[in-house]
ZAMARGU-4260 file (C-alpha; in steps of 0.2 Angstrom, whole numbers, plus 5000, padded with zeros to 4 digits):
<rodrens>
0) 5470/5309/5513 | 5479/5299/5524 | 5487/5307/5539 | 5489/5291/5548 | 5510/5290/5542
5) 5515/5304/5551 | 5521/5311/5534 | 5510/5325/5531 | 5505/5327/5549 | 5498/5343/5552
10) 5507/5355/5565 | 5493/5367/5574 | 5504/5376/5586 | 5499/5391/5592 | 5480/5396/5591
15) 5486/5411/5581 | 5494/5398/5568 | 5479/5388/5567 | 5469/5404/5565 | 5480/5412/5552
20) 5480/5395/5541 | 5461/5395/5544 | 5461/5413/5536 | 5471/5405/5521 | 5461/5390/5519
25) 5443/5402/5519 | 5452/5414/5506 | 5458/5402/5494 | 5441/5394/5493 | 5436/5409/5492
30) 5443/5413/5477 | 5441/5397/5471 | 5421/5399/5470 | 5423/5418/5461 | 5435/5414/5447
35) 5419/5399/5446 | 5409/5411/5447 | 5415/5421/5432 | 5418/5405/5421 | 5400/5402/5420
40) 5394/5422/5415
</rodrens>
């Protein structure tokens, strides 16, 4: 990915911002390796 145009460029902010998308980020993966999980039973 390519952040270097300034397009996409990701806005930290706050601590608690970059701990709340954090939280997101570990919960969609997360769910990601369960449903993969479940697809191979």
């Amino acid at each position: 990915r390519n952040w270097g145009d300034g397009s996409e460029e990701p806005s930290w902010g706050t601590p608690a911002q970059t701990a709340a998308l954090s939280a997101e980020l570990a919960q969609e993966a997360k769910s990601s390796a369960e449903m993969g999980v479940t697809e191979r039973r």
